[in-house]
N, C-alpha and C positions, 0 to 999 in steps of 0.2 A: 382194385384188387389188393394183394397181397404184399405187405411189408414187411419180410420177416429175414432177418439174420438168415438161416438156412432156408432154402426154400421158399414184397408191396407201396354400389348412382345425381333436374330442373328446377333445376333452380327454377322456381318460380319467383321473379325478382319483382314484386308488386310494387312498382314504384311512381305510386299515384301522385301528381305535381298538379294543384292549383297555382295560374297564376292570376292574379286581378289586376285591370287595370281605371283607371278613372279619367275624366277630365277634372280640373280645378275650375275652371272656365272659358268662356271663350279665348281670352285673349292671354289667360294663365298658362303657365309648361305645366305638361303633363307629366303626372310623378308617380311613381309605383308605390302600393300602397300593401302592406303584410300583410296576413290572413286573421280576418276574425277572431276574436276570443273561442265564439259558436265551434267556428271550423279545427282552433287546437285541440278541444277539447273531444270532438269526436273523429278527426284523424285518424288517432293513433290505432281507436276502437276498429276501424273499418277496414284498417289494414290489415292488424292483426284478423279480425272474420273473414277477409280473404285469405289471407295465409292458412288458414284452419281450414278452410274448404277444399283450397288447392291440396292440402297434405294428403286431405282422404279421401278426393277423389282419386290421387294416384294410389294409396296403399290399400286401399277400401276399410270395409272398418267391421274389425277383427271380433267387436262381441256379436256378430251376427253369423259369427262362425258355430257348426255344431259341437257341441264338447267332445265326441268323440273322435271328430276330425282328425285325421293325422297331419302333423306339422307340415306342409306344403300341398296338401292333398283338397283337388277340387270339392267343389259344394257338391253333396252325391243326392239321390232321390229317394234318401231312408225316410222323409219326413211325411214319403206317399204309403209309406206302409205300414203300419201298423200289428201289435203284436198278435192279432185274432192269423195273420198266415203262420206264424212262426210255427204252430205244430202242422202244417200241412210240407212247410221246407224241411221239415223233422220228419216225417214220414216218406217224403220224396226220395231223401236219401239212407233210409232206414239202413237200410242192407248195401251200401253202397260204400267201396273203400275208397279213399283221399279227396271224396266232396262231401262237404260238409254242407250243411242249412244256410252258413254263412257263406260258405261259397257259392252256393247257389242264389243267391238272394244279391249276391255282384255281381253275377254273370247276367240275371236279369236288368240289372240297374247298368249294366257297360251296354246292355243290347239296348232299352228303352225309355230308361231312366222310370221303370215301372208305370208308364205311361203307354194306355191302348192306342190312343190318338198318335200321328206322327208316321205311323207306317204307311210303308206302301202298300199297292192292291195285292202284289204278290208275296208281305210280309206282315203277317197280323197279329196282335195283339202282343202283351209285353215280354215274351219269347219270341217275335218275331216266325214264327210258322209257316212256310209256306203249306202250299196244299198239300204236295206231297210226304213235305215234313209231316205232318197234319195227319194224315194216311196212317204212317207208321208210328207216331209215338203219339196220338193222341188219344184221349179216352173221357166219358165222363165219370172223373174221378168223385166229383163233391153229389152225385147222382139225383142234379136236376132237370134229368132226360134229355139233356142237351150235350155233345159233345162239340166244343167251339174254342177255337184258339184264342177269343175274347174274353174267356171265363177267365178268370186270374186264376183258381183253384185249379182248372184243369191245363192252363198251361204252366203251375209250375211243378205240377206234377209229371207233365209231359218234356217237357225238359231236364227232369230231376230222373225221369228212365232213359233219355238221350244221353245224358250228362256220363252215369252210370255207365250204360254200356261201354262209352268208351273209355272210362275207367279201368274196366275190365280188360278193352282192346289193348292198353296200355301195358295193364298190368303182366299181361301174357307177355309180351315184348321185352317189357322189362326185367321180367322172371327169366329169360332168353340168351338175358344179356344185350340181345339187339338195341335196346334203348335205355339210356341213362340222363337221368334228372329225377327233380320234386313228380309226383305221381301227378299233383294237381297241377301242375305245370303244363303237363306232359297232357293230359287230360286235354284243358283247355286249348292248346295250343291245337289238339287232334281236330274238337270242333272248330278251331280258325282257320285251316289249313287241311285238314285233313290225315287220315293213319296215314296213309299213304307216304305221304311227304313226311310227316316226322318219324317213322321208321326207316325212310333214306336217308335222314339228316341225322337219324343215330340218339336224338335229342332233341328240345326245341328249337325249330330254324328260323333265323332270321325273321324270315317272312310273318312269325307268328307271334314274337318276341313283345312288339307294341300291345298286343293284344290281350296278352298276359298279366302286360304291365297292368295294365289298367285296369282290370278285373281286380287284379292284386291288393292296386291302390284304393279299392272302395271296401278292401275284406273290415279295417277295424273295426268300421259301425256299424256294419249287418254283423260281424261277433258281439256288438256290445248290444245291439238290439235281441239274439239270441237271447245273452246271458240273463236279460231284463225279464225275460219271459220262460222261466227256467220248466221243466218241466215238473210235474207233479208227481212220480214215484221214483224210490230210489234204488240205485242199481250195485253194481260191486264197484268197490273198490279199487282203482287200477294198482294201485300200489299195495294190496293186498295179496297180489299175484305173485308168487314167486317158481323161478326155472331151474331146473335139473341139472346137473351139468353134463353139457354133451360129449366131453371126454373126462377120463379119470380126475385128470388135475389139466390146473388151467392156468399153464402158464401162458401170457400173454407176450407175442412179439411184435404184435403189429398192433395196437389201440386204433379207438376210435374215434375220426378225426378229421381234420386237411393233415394230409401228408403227399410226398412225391412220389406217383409210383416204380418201382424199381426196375420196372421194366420199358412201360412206354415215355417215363419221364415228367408225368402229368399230374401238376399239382389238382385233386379236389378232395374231395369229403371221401375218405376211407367209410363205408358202409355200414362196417360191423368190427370184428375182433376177429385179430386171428389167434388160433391156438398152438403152441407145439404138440407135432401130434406127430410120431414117428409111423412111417410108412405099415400100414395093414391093423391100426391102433383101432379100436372099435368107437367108434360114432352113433349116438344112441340119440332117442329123441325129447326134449327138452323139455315136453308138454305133451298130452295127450292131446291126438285131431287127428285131422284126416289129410291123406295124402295129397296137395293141390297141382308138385309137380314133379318129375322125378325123371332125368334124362341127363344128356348130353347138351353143354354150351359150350361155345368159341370161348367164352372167357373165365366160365363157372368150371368149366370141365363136368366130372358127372356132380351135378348138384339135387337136392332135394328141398322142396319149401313145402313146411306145413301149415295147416290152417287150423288154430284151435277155437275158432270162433269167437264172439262179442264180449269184449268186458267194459262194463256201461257203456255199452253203446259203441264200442268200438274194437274196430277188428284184427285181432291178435294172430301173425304171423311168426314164422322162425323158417334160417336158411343153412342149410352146410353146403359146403361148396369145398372142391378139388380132394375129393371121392375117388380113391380108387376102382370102386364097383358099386353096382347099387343094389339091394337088397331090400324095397321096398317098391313098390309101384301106384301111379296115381291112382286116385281113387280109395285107396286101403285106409283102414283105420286103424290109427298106433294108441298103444297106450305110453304112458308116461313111461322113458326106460327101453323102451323098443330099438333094436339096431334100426337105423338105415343105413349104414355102408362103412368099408373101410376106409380109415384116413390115408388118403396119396397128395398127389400132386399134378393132375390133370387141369387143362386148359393152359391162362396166363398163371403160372405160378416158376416160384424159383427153388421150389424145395419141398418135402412133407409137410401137412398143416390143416388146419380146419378154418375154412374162414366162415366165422358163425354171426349172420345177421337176427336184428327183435324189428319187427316193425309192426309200430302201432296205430291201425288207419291210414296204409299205405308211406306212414312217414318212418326213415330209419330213426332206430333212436339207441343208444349208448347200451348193448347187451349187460354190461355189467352191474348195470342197477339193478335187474332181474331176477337178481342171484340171491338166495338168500343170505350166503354171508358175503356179497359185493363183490364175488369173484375172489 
C-alpha cells in the first residue's frame, strides 16, 4: 500500500606407483631395478588422462550445455520441441493475462519434460491429464477428429485454457486485495496446490513454492525459443502508448518500488505510485476501457481497475485505489477523462491520496513512464 508523508570442494590424488622387481640369479642378491625408459616417458601421459577424466566426470562438461541455459539451471526438454508449436503456445494464451507462450511451454516441460511416454494410466500425455481433467479442458484444437490428451496440439491448448482460467481466478483475488504476488506466480502455484489454499495463504504457500521454482527455472529457453520463432505481423507499439493523468498534478509521495509499509511494516515492492490528492479531488480515468472492477477492498478501500485492452499482444490495465466513493461501476465503458471517484482514504491508508497502479500483462510496472511528459 501506501507511503505517503500525509496519509505507505576430491581430490582425486591418482597416484599410480610401478614397482619392479628382478632376480640377478640364482645365487645372486636381489636388487631393485628403476622403471623403463618406455614406462617414463608414458607415465606422465597417463596420469595426466586420468586426471582429465576424473575432472569431468565430476563437473561434467559444460559445452554440451544449451546456450540459452541459465547459469545453474538443469538440462530442460526445449530440444523436444520445436518451433512449428510456438504459434499454437501463442494462441493458447492469446487472451490470457500473466501466462505467457513461454510460460506455458515450462509448465509443460516441469510436468513432462514434453515427453508422452512416462506417465501414468491415470496421467496422459505431455500435460499430464487425467480423465476428468480431460472432460473439462480438452478439445480438438488442431481438428484431426480426435480429441486426446496425446495430441500435443490439443494438450497444449488444453492446458493454455486451464493455465488461463486460473489466471483469471487469481486475478480476481488479487484485484481484491485477497492475494498478493507475481500473477504468474500465483497462477501456477494455483495449479500446484490449488485457489483454495493460496487464497488462505494470501500469496504463494509454502507447499507450492518448489513448484514454481522450477517452472520459473526452465522460463529462459522457452523465451528464447519464442523469440526465434517471432511472429509474422506487426502490432503497436508499447511505448507508443501514452496515459492521462489521473489527477490534476502529480505530485508523487510514495514511488514505485521496495519500500516499508507504514502501516503494517512490511518491506516489498510498492505496486504503483501514490499521488497527493486532497480529500474529494476528482479521479479521472487514464485510458479509455471498460470497467473490470469497481468496489470495496480491506486494503484498496473503494478502488476501480480498468481494462483498456491488448497492446501487441498484451493486456493493458490501470488501478485507483483509496476512493472516497465510486462513480463508476463494472462493466461500463470510459472514455479517456472520465471520473471514477473521489480522491479519500479508504481501506489501509494513512492519509488523502490516489494510489495509481499500470499493469502490463498482469505484471506491475513503474506508472511513470506512461505519461507522456514522465510524470
Amino acid at each position: 500500500m501506501q507511503n505517503v508523508p500525509k496519509g505507505d570442494g576430491v581430490e582425486q590424488t591418482v597416484s599410480p606407483s610401478s614397482t619392479a622387481s628382478t632376480t640377478a640369479g640364482a645365487a645372486g642378491p636381489r636388487r631393485r631395478r628403476g622403471p623403463g625408459a618406455c614406462l617414463l616417458v608414458v607415465l606422465p601421459g597417463v596420469v595426466t588422462l586420468g586426471a582429465v577424466f576424473a575432472f569431468v566426470s565430476l563437473v561434467g562438461d559444460d559445452t554440451a550445455a544449451p546456450q540459452d541455459r541459465a547459469p545453474g539451471q538443469a538440462e530442460s526438454a526445449v530440444s523436444n520441441v520445436d518451433g512449428s508449436y510456438v504459434p499454437w503456445l501463442r494462441k493458447a494464451t492469446a487472451d490470457c493475462v500473466g501466462v505467457t507462450p513461454a510460460l506455458l511451454a515450462a509448465h509443460i516441460d516441469q510436468l513432462s519434460g514434453w515427453q508422452s511416454d512416462g506417465a501414468s494410466l491415470s496421467e496422459r500425455g505431455i500435460a499430464r491429464f487425467t480423465d476428468a481433467g480431460w472432460k473439462k479442458w480438452g478439445r480438438d484444437d488442431d481438428g484431426n477428429g480426435t480429441s486426446t490428451p496425446l495430441d500435443r496440439v490439443d494438450a497444449i491448448m488444453a492446458l493454455g485454457r486451464q493455465d488461463c482460467d486460473l489466471s483469471k481466478r487469481m486475478t480476481a483475488l488479487r484485484t481484491k486485495g485477497a492475494v498478493n504476488g507475481d500473477l504468474a506466480d500465483l497462477t501456477l502455484a494455483a495449479y500446484a496446490v490449488g485457489v483454495d489454499e493460496v487464497a488462505e495463504a494470501g500469496k504463494v504457500p509454502a507447499s507450492a513454492r518448489l513448484f514454481v521454482t522450477e517452472v520459473k527455472q526452465r522460463l529462459p529457453q522457452y523465451s528464447a525459443l519464442v523469440r526465434r520463432n517471432p511472429e509474422q505481423e506487426a502490432g503497436v507499439q508499447v511505448g507508443s502508448t501514452r496515459l492521462q493523468h489521473p489527477v490534476v498534478t502529480l505530485s508523487v509521495t510514495s514511488p514505485f518500488g521496495s519500500r516499508k509499509h507504514p502501516l503494517t511494516g512490511v518491506t516489498k515492492l510498492h505496486t504503483g505510485v501514490d499521488f497527493d490528492a486532497p480529500q474529494g479531488a476528482q479521479v479521472s480515468a487514464a485510458w479509455g476501457g471498460v470497467v473490470e472492477f469497481a468496489g470495496m477492498t480491506p486494503a484498496y478501500g473503494y478502488r476501480v481497475v480498468i481494462d483498456h485492452g491488448t497492446i501487441q499482444g498484451k493486456r493493458l490495465q490501470t488501478t485507483y485505489s483509496h476512493l472516497s466513493a465510486l462513480q463508476v461501476s463494472a462493466g461500463q465503458t470510459l472514455a479517456t477523462g472520465q471520473a471514477v471517484g473521489p480522491a479519500g482514504s479508504t481501506g489501509l491508508s494513512t492519509g488523502p491520496h490516489l494510489h495509481f497502479e499500470v499493469l502490463l500483462d498482469g505484471q506491475y510496472t513503474d506508472p511513470m513512464a506512461w505519461f507522456t511528459d514522465g510524470g
